[in-house]
C-alpha positions in Angstrom: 102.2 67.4 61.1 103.3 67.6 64.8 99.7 68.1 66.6 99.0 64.3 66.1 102.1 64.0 68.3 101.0 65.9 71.1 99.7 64.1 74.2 97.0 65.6 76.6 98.7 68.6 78.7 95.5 69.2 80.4 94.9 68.5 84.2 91.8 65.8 84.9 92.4 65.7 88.2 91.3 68.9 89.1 88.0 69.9 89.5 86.2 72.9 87.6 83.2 74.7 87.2 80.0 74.6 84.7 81.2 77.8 83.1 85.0 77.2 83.9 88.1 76.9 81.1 90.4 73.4 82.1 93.5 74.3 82.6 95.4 73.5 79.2 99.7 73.6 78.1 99.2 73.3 74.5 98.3 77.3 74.1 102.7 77.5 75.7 103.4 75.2 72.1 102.4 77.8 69.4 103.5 81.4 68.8 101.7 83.7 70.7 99.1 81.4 72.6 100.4 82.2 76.1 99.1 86.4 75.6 95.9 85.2 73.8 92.7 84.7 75.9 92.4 80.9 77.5 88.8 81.3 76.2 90.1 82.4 72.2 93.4 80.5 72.1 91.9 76.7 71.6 89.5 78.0 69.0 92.2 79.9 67.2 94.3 76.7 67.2 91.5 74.8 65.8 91.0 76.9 62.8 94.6 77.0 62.2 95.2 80.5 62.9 97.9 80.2 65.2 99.5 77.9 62.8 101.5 74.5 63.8 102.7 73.9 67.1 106.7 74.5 67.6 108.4 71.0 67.6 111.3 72.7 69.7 109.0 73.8 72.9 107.6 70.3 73.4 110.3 68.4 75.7 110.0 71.4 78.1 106.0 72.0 77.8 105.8 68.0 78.5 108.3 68.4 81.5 106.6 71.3 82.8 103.3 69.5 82.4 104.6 66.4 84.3 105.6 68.6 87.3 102.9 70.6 87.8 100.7 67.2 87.7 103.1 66.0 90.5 102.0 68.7 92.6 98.5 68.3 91.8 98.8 65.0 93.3 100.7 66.0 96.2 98.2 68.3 97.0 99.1 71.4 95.5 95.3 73.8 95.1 94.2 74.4 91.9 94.5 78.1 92.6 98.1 77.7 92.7 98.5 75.7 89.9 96.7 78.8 88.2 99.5 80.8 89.0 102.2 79.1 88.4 100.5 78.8 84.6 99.8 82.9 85.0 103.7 83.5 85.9 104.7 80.8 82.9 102.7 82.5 80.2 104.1 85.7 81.5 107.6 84.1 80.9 107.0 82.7 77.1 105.5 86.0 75.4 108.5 87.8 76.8 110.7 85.2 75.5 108.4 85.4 72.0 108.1 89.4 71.7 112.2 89.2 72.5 113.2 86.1 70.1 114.8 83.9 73.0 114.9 80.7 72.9 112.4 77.9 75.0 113.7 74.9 74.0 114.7 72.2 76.9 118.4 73.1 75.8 118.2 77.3 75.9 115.5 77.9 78.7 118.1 78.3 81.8 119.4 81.2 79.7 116.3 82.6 78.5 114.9 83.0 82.3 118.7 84.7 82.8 117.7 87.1 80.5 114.0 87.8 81.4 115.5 88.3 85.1 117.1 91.1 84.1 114.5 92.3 81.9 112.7 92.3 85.2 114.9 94.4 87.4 115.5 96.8 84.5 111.9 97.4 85.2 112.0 97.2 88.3 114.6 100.2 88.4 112.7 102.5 86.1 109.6 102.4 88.9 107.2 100.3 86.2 106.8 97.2 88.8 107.6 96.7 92.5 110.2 94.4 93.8 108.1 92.5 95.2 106.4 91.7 91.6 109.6 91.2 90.0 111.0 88.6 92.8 108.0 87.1 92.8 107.3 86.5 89.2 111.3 85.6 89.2 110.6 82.9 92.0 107.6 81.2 90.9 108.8 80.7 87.5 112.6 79.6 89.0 110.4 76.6 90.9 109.2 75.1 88.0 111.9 75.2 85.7 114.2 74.1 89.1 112.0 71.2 89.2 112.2 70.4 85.0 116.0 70.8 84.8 116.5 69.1 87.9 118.7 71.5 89.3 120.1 71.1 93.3 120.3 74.8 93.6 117.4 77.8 92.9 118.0 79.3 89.5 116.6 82.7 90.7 119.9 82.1 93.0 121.9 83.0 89.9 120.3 86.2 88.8 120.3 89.7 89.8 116.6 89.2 91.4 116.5 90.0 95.1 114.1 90.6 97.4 114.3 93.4 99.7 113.2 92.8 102.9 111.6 95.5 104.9 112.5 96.0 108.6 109.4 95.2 110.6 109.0 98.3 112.9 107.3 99.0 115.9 103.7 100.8 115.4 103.4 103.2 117.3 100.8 104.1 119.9 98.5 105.9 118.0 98.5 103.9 115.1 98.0 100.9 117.2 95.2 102.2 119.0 93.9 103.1 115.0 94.1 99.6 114.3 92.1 98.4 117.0 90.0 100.7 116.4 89.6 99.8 112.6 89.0 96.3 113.8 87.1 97.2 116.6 84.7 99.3 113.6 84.9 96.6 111.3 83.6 93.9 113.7 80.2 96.3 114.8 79.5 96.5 111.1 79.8 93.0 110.8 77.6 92.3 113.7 75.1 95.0 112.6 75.1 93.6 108.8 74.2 90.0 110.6 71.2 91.4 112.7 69.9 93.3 110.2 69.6 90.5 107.3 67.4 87.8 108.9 65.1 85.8 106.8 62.2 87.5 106.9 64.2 90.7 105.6 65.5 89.0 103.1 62.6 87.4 101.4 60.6 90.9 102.4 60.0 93.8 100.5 62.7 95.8 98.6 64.5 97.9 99.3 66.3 95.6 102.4 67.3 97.7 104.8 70.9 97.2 106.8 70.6 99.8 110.0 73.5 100.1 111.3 74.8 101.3 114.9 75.7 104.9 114.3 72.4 105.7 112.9 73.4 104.8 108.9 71.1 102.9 106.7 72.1 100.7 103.8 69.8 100.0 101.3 70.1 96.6 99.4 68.3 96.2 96.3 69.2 92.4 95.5 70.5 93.4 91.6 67.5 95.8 90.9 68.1 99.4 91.2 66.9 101.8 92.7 64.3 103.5 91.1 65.5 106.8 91.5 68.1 105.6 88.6 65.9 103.9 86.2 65.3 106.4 83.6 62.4 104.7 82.3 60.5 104.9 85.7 61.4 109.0 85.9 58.0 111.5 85.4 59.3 112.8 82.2 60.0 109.6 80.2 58.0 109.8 77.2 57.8 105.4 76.2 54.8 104.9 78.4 54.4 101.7 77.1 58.0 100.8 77.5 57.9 102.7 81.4 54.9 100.1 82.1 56.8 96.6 81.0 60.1 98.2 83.4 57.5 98.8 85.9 55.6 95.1 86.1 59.5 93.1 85.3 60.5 95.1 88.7 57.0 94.3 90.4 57.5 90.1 89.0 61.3 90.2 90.3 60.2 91.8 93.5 57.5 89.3 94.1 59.8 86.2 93.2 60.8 85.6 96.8 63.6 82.9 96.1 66.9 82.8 96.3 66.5 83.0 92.2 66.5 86.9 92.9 67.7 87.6 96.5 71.1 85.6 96.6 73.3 88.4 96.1 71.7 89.4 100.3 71.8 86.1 101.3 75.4 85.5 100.1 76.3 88.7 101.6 75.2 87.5 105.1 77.1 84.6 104.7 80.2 85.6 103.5 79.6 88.7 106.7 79.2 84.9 109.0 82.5 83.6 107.1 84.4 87.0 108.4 83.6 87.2 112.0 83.9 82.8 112.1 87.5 83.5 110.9 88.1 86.2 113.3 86.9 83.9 116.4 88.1 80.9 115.1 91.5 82.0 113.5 91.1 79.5 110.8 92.5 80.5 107.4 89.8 81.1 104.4 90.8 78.1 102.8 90.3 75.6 105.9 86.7 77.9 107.2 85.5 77.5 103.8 86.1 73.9 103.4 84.3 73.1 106.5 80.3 71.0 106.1 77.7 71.3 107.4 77.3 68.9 110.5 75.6 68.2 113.8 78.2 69.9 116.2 79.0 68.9 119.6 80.5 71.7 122.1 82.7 71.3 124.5 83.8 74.0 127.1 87.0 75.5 127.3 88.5 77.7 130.1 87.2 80.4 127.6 85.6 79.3 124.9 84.0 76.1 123.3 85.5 73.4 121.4 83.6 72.2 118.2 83.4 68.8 117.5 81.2 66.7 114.7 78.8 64.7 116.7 79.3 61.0 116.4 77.6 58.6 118.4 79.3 57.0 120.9 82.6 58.1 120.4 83.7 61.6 120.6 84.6 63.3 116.7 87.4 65.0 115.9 88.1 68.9 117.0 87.2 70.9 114.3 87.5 74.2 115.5 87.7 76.5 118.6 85.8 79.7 119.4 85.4 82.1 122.2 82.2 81.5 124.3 80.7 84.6 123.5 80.7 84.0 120.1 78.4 80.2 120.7 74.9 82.1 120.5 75.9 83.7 117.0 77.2 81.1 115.4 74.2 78.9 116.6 71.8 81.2 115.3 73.7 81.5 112.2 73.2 77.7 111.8 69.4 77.6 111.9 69.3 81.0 109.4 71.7 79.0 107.3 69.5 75.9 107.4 66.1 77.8 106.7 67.7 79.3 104.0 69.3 76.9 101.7 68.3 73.6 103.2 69.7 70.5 102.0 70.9 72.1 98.5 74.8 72.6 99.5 76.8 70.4 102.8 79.0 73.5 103.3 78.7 75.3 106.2 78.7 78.5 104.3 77.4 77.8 100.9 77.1 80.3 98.4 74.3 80.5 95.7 76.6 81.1 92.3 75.0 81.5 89.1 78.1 82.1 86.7 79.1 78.4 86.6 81.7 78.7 89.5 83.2 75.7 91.2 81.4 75.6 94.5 84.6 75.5 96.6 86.0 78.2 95.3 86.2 81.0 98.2 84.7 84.5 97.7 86.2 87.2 97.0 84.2 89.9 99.2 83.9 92.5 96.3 80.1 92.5 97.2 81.0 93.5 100.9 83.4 95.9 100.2 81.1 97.8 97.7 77.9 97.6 99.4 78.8 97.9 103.4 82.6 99.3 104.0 82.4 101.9 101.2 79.3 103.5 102.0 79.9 103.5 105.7 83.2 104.7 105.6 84.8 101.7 107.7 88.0 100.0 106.2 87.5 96.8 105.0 89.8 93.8 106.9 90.2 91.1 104.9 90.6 87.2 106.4 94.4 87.0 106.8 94.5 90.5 108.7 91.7 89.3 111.1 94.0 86.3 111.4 96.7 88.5 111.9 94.7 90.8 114.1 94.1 88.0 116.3 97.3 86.2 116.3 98.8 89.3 117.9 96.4 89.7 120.0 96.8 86.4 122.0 100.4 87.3 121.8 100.0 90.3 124.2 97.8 88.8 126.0 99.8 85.5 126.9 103.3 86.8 125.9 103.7 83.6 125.1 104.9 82.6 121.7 105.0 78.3 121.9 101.2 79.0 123.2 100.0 81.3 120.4 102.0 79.4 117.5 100.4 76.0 118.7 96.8 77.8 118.8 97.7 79.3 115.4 98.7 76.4 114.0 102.2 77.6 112.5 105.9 77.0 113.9 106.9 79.8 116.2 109.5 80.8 113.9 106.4 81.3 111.1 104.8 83.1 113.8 107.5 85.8 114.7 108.6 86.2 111.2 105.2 86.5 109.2 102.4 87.4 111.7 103.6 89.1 114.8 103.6 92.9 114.6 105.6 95.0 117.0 103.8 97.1 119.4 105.4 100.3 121.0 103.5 99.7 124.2 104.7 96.0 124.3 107.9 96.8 124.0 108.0 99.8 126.9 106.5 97.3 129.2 109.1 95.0 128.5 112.0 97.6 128.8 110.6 98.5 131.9 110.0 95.1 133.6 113.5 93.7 132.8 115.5 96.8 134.1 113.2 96.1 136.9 114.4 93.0 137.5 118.2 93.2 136.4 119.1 96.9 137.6 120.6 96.7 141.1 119.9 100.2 141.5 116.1 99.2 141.0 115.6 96.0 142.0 113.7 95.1 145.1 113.5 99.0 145.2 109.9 99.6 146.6 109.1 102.8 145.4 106.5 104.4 143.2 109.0 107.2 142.0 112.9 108.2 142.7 111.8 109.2 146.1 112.0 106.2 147.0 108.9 105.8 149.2 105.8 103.4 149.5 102.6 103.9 148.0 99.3 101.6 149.2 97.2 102.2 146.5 96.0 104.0 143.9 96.9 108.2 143.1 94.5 110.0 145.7 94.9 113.6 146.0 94.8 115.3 149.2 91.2 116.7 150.5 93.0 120.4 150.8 95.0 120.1 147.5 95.9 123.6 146.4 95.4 124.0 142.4 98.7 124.9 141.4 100.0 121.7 143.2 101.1 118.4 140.8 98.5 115.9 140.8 99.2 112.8 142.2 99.9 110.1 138.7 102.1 107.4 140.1 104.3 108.5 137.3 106.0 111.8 138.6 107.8 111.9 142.1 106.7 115.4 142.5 103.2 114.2 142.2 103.5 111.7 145.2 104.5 114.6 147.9 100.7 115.5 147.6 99.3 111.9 147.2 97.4 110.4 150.2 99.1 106.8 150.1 102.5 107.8 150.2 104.6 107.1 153.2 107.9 107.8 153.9 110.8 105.3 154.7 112.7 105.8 158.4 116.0 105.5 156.6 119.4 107.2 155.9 119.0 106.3 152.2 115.4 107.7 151.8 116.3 111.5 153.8 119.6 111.2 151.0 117.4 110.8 148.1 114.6 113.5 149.5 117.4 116.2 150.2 118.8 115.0 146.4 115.6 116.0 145.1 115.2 119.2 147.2 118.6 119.9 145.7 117.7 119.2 142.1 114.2 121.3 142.4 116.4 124.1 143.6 118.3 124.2 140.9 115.6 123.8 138.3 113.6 127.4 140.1 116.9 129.5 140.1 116.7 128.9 135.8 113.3 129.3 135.9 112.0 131.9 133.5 108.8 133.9 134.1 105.9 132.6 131.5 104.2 134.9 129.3 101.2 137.0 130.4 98.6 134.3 130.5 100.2 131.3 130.8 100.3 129.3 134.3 102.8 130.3 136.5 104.7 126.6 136.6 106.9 127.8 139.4 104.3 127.5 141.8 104.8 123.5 141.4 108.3 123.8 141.9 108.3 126.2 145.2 105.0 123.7 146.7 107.5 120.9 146.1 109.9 122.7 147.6 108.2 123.3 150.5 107.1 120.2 151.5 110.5 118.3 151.4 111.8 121.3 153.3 108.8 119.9 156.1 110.2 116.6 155.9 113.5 116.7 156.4 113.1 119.4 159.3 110.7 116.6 160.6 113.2 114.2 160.4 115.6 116.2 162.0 113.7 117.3 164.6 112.7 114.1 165.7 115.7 112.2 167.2 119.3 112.6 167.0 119.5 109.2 165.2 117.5 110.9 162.5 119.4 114.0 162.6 122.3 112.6 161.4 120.7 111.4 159.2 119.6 114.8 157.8 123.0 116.4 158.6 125.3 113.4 156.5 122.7 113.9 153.7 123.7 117.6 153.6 127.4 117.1 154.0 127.5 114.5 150.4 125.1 117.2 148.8 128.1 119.6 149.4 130.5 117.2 148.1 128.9 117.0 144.7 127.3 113.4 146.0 124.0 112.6 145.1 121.5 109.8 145.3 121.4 107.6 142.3 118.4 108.4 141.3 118.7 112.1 141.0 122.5 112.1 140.4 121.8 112.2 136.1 119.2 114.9 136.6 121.2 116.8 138.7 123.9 116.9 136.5 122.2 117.8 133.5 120.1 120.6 135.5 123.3 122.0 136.4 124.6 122.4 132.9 122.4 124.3 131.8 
């Protein structure tokens, strides 16, 4: 008998809940424990039904156990532990169902094998690649670890992971993401004023109004009687209608957190969303956080948190914008009212299925009973991390800054969180041809005209309607604004008569519009018009000037044209 042989392969030094399964190896030593149940398998092995344990599998169930309690101690979470044990069981019933072998001696090839069991499934569409790598990878550092091996074994297989190319979002959908975010963070806010104590501890239904007029209705795990068939006029159990009638009217009256913590956890998990989005903690580290007497310091534009001790200043805990100081205080006292001194968290959770009271939430009750019904995306911790990672980006454009307020290396920072913006990047094209074309540096002009401008777009008083509005984006549209000035020089009358030249050319291939339409060359012949009036003016003037005009004329005639209507020329003319 080999079960007297086996030594504990459980985990004691993690933590678990009332209701919670330790994490246990032995189920990996008999055949077919990894697929069964963690809640049947120990039972089943008890009675004998899984039969004795296979001699063979215990060097590498004893090695694997010894590694994963390494990283227990060196901090590894429990959560990750979980999957490790998840991919591993995954691993063994493949290596059952397909007769391979697990023994300390055979496993290297075994994983081999179950690799390319993975990417066959992986090419008939049944699983992503990033499933198969993943599984692949997991499993490789564990058995890396047991077989003490110097390079991945994953490295040896025909796993790879295909990286996608991290394109630029474009301006609408950027502007749909803000606005999602934007969306989310209202319903947050709304879901926060609308569940204060007194509303929840009040009369059911509670009631979340939101901003666009919407209201929620939360009935703390009663139902709406509306669905009860027993409380509907044509239910015939009278007797039985009554006792569902005076069980609803007991819960209703049992004003504790006995019967309303599914609306109290929901305001807190709500607080734990918008705290992450101001504070750009991760879930794990905003969770973990106690409750404490807090000391604020000010920022340039925020607050930084400190736990108060006397006499000597605590250590920074976190950092939040100053808007968001009045909401989190009044979170705190809500929080205290509420639940007191029966949790030190700063965002306890009542649980009554036996979970471990650090482990985070999984915002199922927020997604079902606030982003579904209003229609508003839900966006989850790491993409409000991520939302506001990128944010600071634009607005510092400075990577060292925002990877040091992050809390990640700047090379985690550009590979993982930063997301390319198209508007960004224009603004970046634009400012460094700025600044490294000669044609355009030190070039003072608000379009290829070449003139100054002293503020912003201003239309003239007597602006006829077919004229281009002024839009500090189109050189036509500067002839008619009211702060452009012209330049007393021989390069500004070349560029003007370049772009008479070119708006010639572009109204001999003009073609009439359909009946209807505007009549677009009405623009072209204003525009026309009033370079015409400036070069006469300039050549009118003086005779210094006149040259000016005349030499302007003469490169024209030569095919010569300023640089910056030379291209457009060019391509007008080949038409």
């Amino acid at each position: 008998m080999l079960d007297g042989l086996i030594p504990d392969l459980t985990f004691p030094a993690l933590k678990y809940g009332r209701l919670e399964i330790p994490l246990d190896l032995r189920a990996l030593l008999y055949k077919s424990g990894a697929k069964i149940n963690s809640r049947k398998v120990f039972g089943m092995i008890a009675a004998g039904q899984l039969g004795q344990p296979l001699h063979e599998r215990l060097p590498l169930v004893m090695k694997i156990h010894e590694e994963l309690t390494a990283k227990i101690v060196g901090g590894e979470s429990k959560y990750s532990i979980i999957t490790y044990l998840k991919c591993l069981k995954n691993f063994f019933t493949w290596a059952e169902d397909c007769v391979q072998g697990l023994s300390l001696e055979l496993v290297e090839d075994t994983y081999r094998h179950w690799c390319d069991f993975l990417v066959n499934r992986q090419r008939l569409k049944q699983i992503k690649n990033v499933t198969a790598y993943h599984l692949g990878l997991i499993v490789s550092r564990i058995l890396d670890l047991v077989l003490e091996r110097t390079q991945p074994l994953i490295v040896s297989t025909r796993l790879r992971r295909k990286r996608r190319a991290v394109r630029a979002v474009g301006i609408a959908a950027d502007k749909q993401n803000l606005a999602d975010s934007f969306a989310f963070g209202h319903i947050c806010l709304d879901v926060i004023k609308s569940l204060s104590f007194d509303a929840i501890f009040g009369p059911l239904p509670i009631k979340i109004q939101l901003r666009d007029g919407k209201t929620l209705e939360h009935w703390s795990k009663s139902r709406d009687p509306i669905n009860v068939i027993a409380l509907q006029p044509d239910y015939k159990a009278k007797s039985y209608a009554e006792k569902v009638r005076q069980d609803r009217a007991n819960r209703e009256a049992d004003r504790t957190l006995r019967t309303r913590h599914p609306v109290a956890n929901l305001r807190v998990v709500t607080e734990l969303l918008v705290f992450i989005a101001q504070t750009g903690m991760n879930l794990a580290q905003a969770f973990s956080l106690l409750r404490d007497e807090f000391s604020y310091k000010s920022t340039i534009d925020g607050y930084e948190v400190r736990s108060y001790k006397a006499r000597r200043k605590g250590e920074v805990l976190f950092e939040f914008y100053s808007e968001y100081k009045t909401l989190f205080q009044d979170y705190l006292v809500w929080r205290d009212k509420v639940f007191g001194d029966s949790s030190d968290r700063l965002f306890p959770l009542f649980r009554i299925h036996g979970a471990l009271e650090s482990t985070p939430p999984d915002f199922m009750e927020f997604k079902k009973k606030i982003c579904i019904p209003s229609g508003v995306p839900f966006i989850g911790p790491q993409q409000l991390r991520k939302t506001r990672i990128n944010w600071l980006l634009r607005q510092s454009l400075n990577p060292d800054l925002t990877a040091e307020q992050a809390q990640h290396t700047k090379a985690t920072l550009l590979r993982d969180y930063e997301k390319p913006s198209l508007q960004v990047a224009l603004v970046e094209i634009i400012q460094f041809w700025q600044e490294n074309d000669p044609l355009l540096a030190g070039s003072p002009m608000p379009g290829p005209t070449m003139g100054v401008c002293d503020g912003v777009p201003t239309p003239f008083s007597d602006l006829p309607p077919e004229a281009t509005k002024p839009d500090c984006s189109n050189p036509v549209g500067c002839l008619f604004c009211e702060h452009y000035r012209d330049i007393d020089s021989a390069d500004y009358v070349w560029a003007t008569a370049s772009m008479l030249y070119f708006n010639t050319i572009i109204l001999q291939h003009y073609r009439p519009m359909l009946k209807g339409k505007a009549d677009t060359a009405c623009h072209i012949e204003l525009a026309i018009e009033v370079l015409t009036k400036k070069l006469k003016w300039y050549s009118d003037s003086n005779l210094h000037r006149k040259a000016w005009v005349e030499e302007a004329n003469e490169k024209l005639a030569e095919g010569e044209f300023h640089a910056h209507w030379h291209y457009l020329i060019k391509s007008a003319e080949g038409i």
